[in-house]
N, C-alpha and C positions, 0 to 999 in steps of 0.2 A: 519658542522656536517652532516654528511650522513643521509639517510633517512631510511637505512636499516637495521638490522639488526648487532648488534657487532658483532665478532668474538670474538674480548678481550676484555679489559679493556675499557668502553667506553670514548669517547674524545666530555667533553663537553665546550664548549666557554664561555666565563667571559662577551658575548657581551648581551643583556637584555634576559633574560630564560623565554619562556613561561611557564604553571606548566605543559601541557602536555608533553614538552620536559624534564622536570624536570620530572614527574613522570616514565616516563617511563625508565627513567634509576635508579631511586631509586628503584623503584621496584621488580624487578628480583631478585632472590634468589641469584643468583648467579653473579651478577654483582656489581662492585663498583661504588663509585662516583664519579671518581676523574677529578679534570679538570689539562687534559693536558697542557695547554697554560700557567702554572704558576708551573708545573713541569720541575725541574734543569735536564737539558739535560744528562749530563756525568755522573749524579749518577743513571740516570733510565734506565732502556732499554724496549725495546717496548713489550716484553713479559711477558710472566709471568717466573719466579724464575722456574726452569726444577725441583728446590729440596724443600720443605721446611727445612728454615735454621732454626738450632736447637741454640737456647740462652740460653736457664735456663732453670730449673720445674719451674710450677706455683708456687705461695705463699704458705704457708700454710695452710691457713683456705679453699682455695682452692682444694687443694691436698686430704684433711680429706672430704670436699663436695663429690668428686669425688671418693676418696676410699669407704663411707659409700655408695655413689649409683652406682658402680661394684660390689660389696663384701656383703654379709650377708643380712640383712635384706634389703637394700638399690634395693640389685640385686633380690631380690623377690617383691619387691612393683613395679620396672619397668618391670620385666619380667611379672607379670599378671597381671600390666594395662597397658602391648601393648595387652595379650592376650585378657582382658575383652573390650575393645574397636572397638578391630578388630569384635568383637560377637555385631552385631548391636539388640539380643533378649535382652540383659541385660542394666540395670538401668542406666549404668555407662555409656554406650556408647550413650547412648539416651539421656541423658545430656548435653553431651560434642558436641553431633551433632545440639542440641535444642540451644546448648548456642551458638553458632559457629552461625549459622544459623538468631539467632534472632540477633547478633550482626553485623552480614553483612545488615541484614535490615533496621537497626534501623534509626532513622534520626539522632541521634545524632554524631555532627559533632566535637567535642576536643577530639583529640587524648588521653587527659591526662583523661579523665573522662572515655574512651572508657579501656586506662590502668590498670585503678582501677577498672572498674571490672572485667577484667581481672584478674586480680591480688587475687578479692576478693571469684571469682567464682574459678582458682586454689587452693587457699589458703581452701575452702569450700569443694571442692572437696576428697569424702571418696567412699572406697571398701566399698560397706555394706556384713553385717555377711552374707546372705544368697547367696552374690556373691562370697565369699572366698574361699568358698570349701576344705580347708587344705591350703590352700597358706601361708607361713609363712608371715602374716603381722600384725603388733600388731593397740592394739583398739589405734587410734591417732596418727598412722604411717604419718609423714606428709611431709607438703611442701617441709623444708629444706632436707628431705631426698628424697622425690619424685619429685623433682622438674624442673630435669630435663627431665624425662618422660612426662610433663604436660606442660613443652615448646613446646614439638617434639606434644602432641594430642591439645594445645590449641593455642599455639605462632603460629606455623609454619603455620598452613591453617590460622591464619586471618594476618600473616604479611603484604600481599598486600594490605588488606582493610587498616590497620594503619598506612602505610605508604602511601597510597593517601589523608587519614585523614592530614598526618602532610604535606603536599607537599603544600594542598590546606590553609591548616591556615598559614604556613611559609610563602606563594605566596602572599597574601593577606595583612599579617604585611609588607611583603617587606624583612622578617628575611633574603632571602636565598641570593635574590641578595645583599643586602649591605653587606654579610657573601662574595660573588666572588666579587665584585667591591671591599673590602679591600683587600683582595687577592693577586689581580692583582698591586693595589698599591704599596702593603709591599712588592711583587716581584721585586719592583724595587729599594727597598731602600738595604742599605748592611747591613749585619748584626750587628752589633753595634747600628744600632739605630734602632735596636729592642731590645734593651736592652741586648744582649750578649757583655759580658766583652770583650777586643780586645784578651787579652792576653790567652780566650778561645779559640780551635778548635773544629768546628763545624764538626756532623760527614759529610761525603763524600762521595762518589763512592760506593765500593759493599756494606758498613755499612749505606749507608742512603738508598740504596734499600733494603735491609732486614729491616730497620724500616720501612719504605712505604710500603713493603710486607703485615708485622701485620695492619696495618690500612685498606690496601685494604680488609685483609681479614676479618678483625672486619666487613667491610658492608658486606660480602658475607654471614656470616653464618647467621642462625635465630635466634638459643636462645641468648636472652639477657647474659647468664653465656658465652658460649663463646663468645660472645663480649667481655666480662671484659677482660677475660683469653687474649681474641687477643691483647689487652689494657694492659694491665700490661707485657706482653712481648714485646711488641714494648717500654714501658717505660725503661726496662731490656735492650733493646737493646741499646739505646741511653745515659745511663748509662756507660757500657760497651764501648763503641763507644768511648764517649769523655774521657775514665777512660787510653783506649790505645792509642787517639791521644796524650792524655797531658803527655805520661808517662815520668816518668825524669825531670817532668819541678816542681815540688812543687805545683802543682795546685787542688783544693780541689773544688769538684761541689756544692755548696752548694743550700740551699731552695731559696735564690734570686734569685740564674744564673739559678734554674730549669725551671721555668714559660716563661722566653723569650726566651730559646732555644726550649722548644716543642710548641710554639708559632710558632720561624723559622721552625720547620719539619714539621708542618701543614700547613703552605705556602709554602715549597718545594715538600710535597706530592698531593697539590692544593685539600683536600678533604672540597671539600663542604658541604658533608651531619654532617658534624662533629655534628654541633648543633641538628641534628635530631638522631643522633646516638647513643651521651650523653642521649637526653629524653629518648628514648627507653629502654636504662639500665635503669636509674633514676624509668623509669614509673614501669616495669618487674623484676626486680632483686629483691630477698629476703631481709629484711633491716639484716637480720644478715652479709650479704655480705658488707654493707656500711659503718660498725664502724670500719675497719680497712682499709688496706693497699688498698682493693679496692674501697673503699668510697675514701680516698684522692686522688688518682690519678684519680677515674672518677671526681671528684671535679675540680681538676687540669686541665681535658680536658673543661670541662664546662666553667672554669676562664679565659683558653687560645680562647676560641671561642666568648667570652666576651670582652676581648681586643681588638682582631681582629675586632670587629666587629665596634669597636669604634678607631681604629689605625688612620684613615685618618684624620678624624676630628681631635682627639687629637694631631695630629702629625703637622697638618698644624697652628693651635695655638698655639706649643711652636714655630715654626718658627716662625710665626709672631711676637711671645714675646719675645724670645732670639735671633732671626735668624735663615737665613736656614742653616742646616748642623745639628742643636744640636739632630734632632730627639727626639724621647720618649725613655723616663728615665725609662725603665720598673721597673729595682732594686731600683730605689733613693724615687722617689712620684709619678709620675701621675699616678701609675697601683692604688693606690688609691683612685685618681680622680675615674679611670673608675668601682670604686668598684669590683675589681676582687683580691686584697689581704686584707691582713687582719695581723698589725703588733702586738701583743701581747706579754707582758711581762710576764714572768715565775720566780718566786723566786725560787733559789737552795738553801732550808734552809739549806742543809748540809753543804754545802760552804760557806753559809754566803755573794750570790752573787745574781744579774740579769742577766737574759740572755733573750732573745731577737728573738723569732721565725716567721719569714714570711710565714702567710697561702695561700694558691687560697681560695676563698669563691665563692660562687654562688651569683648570685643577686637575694638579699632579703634574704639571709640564716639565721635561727633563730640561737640563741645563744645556743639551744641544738643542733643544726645540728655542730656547731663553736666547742662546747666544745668537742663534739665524737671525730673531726680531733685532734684539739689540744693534747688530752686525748693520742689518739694512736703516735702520734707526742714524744712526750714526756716521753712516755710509765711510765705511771700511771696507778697503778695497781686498786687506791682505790679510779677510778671517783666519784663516786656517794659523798665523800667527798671535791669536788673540785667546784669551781664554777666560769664565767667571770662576774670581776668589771668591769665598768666605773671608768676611771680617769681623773677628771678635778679638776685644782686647788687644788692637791695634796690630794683631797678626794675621797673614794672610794663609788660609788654604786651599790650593786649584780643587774646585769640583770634577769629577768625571760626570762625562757623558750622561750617565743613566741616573744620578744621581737628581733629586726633584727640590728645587732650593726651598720652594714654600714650607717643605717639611724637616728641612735641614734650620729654619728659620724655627718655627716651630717648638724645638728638640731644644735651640740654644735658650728660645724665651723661658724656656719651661723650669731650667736653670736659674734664670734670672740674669742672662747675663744679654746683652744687647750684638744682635747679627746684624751685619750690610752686607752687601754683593759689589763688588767692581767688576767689570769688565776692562781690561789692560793685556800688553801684551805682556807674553808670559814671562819675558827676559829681563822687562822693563822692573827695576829696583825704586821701592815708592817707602818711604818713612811716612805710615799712615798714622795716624793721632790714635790716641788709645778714646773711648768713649765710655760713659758710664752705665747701667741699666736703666737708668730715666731718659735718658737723654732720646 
């Protein structure tokens, strides 16, 4: 790696990362992460895209974020607090310069703590009346609606401080190198024993650099929302992708084959920073943004960074245990071993049937984090009527809240005795089948 300066895209090596070398390419506003030495030659090319390629609109809940902060009162709470911040005499911008300021000094060294208050100083953050002056903004104009204003005065100046925050605790666990040294590995395995079906095509050439596009460009921007936005388009793309490789052949993408194929585009687009990426949304983003379409897919990238991270290891113990060649079974069990899915039964009382949903989970995710995914999964209108059981031995136990099923799972294997999860409403009376410890 050069000692100078990028031009483009930086080219970092999978050989041991100091954090200074690490930091200084996470850092920059305008740079990505990505390591070349584990990007597929023929689908990239050494420049950047001369166009942004156009996929989809955003989601919806998306769309509405963004119409409310262009449009009507959204466009007045941003346009006078770029005005009142720019005006370093008023309350508002001596706040935002005192909070900036005391947070670049602080000692404190966890990104995730430095997040929340971030989070909680945005979220706190008001025009007061004698700043208003006529400015259409109502008393408790807030976050979801000004939030993206208060990325651009609060995100943007301390992004460098919070990403040398997470450079130096990822360096330290070892997160980032065992995040490229799996990498480099899964680069050399085929796709199939990453758990993609055979009978799937994986995307290719100019469709796998338009998704490496949106990822490179997920690290370039600040605010955590357009991360999402850069994130749910690249999911859109690889969608689309594999929707027009397969066409004709009867091939349906389902929630299995989802998680080991954006597994492979994250080893084909070699982005390192993934696991610090995910945080940053996680830590920044509004939770209205996370009980739907953008909660599961950031979820999804978190579960795919999870795998990864644990691919070599699991991959060289089923060889040892079945032989080499069988690789990992992303769809079948060990993505459970590595706690990154989450198999859950769903009763269709209208049908009279069970169906059967594979989640990505985070590790450690509580059983209210579980039920949001599952909730929009499912598209249930009347959560707050629903709730996930334990099942062993054909009896059910309602989890609480805080409770973390992968570990509730865990606890029963250890036993020997066989766990599921359902999701049902909680009134609803279910004669579940008893099951054995193999099964």
């Amino acid at each position: 790696m050069s000692t100078g300066r990028l031009s483009k895209k930086p080219v970092i090596s999978t050989s041991r990362l100091s954090k200074n070398r690490l930091y200084r390419h996470v850092r920059g506003p305008k740079t990505g992460f990505i390591d070349r030495s584990v990007v597929q030659k023929p689908a990239m090319s050494t420049g950047r895209l001369s166009k942004k390629p156009v996929i989809s609109t955003a989601p919806p809940r998306l769309q509405a974020l963004r119409s409310r902060e262009l449009n009507g009162t959204g466009a007045s709470i941003r346009a006078y607090a770029l005005h009142l911040s720019a005006d370093k005499s008023t309350t508002f911008a001596q706040n935002i310069d005192n909070f900036i300021a005391c947070t670049c000094e602080s000692r404190e060294t966890s990104p995730q703590v430095v997040m929340r208050n971030m989070r909680q100083f945005m979220s706190g953050m008001k025009i007061l009346p004698g700043e208003a002056r006529g400015a259409r903004v109502r008393e408790g104009s807030g976050e979801r609606e000004g939030q993206g204003v208060m990325h651009k005065l609060v995100v943007r100046p301390l992004r460098e401080h919070l990403y040398q925050l997470f450079v130096d605790e990822y360096t330290r666990s070892g997160a980032i190198q065992l995040l490229a040294d799996n990498m480099r590995y899964a680069r050399t395995k085929p796709a199939h024993e990453l758990g993609i079906r055979p009978e799937i095509l994986a995307p290719s050439g100019a469709a796998l650099e338009t998704i490496c596009y949106y990822l490179t460009r997920l690290q370039e921007v600040d605010s955590p929302l357009e991360k999402l936005e850069n994130l749910l388009t690249c999911i859109s793309a690889i969608f689309n992708s594999v929707k027009s490789c397969n066409q004709g052949r009867g091939i349906a993408l389902g929630a299995d084959d989802f998680l080991p194929l954006f597994v492979w585009v994250l080893v084909q687009s070699g982005m390192m920073a993934a696991e610090i990426e995910a945080e940053y949304m996680w830590g920044l983003l509004h939770p209205s943004l996370l009980s739907g379409e953008g909660g599961y897919y950031l979820t999804t990238l978190s579960s795919a960074v999870h795998v990864l991270k644990n691919f070599r290891a699991c991959s060289e113990e089923q060889s040892r245990v079945h032989g080499s060649g069988t690789g990992v079974d992303v769809r079948v069990g060990l993505l459970a071993d590595f706690r990154s899915v989450l198999k859950i039964v769903v009763p269709d009382e209208v049908h009279g049937s069970i169906i059967t949903k594979t989640l990505p989970v985070r590790p450690n995710m509580t059983t209210r984090d579980v039920c949001k995914i599952i909730a929009h999964k499912v598209r249930i209108t009347n959560p707050q009527d629903y709730g996930l059981f334990k099942l062993v031995d054909g009896e059910e136990t309602l989890l609480n809240d805080g409770e973390c099923p992968q570990d509730i799972k865990g606890i029963v294997s250890q036993v020997g005795k066989h766990c599921m999860f359902a999701y049902k409403r909680i009134d609803a009376k279910i004669a579940w089948p008893t099951t054995s410890s193999s099964s």
